[in-house]
C-alpha positions in Angstrom: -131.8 53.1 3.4 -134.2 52.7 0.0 -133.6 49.8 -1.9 -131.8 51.5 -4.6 -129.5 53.3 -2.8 -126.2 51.2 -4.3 -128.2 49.4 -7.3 -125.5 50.3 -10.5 -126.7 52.3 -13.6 -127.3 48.7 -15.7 -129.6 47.6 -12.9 -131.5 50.0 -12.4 -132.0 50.0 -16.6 -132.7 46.2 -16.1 -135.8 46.6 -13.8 -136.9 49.5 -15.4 -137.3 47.8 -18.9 -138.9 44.2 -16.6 -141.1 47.1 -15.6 -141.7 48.4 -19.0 -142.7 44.8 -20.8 -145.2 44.2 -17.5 -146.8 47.6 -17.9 -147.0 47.2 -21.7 -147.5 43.5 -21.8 -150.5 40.9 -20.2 -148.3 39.0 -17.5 -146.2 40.0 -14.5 -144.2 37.2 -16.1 -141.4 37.8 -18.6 -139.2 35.2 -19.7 -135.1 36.5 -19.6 -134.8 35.8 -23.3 -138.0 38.3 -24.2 -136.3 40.4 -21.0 -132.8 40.6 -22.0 -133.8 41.4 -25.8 -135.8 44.2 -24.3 -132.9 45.6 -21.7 -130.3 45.7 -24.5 -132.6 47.8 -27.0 -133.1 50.2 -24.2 -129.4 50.3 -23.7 -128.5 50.4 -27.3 -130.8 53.4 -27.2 -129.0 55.0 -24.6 -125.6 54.8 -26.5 -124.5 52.2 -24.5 -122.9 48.7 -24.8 -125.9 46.1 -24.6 -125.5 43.0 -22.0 -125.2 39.5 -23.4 -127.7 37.1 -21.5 -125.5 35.4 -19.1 -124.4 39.1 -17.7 -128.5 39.4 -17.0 -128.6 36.3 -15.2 -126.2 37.5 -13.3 -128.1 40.9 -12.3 -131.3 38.9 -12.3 -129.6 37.3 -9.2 -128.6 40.0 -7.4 -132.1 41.9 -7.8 -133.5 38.6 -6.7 -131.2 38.9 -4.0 -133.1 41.9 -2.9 -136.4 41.0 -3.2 -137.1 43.0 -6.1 -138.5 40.5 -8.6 -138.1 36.5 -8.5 -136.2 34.2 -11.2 -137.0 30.7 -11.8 -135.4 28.6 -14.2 -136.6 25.1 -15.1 -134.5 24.5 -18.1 -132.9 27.0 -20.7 -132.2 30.0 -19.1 -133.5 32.1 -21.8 -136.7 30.6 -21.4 -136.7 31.2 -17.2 -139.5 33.1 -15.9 -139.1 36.8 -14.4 -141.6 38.2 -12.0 -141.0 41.4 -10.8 -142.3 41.5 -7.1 -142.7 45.8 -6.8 -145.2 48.4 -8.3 -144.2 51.0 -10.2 -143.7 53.4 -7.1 -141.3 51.4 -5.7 -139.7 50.7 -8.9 -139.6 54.3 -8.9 -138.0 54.7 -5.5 -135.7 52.1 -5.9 -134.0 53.7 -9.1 -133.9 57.1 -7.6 -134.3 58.6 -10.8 -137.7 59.4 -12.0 -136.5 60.8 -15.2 -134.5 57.8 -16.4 -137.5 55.4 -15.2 -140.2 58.4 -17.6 -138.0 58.0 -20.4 -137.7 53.9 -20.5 -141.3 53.7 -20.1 -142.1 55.8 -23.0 -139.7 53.4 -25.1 -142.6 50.8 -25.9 -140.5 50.5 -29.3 -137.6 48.6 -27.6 -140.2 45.7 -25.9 -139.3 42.2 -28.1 -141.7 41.0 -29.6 
């Protein structure tokens, strides 16, 4: 099957907003502090509880897992780097929801600063 086929709601919000910061940003590279500030303004946004870090680690992991972007932490985790490995298509494909992925990419105001 796709990629996305069993990736859970908070996932699939978690690559969408890497996917945001690289589209709006300079770098394929995020680091998970700048990334998990970003992710929990897009879920606050949504009405819904925002992640602490550690729980983004976590998800970072298992979307590693999959190929979908690649973590690599050299000392503070907030300060690892976060590449994400697809384009927006397959971002696209792999959430399964176009509208959800529209809507977090129009949300420019949420990217940290």
């Amino acid at each position: 099957g796709t990629k996305g086929d069993s990736l859970p709601l908070k996932q699939k919000i978690l690559i969408a907003s890497l996917l945001l910061m690289v589209k709006k940003g300079k770098s394929k590279e995020v680091t998970l502090g700048k990334l998990a500030e970003t992710y929990s303004k897009v879920l606050k946004k949504r009405q819904m509880e925002p992640e602490h870090e550690s729980a983004c680690v976590g998800m970072i992991e298992m979307l590693e897992s999959r190929g979908m972007v690649t973590y690599s932490c050299k000392g503070a985790p907030r300060l690892a780097k976060v590449t994400l490995r697809m384009d927006e298509d397959e971002v696209s494909l792999a959430l399964g929801d176009k509208c959800l992925l529209a809507a977090i990419l129009e949300d420019t105001a949420c990217i940290a600063k």
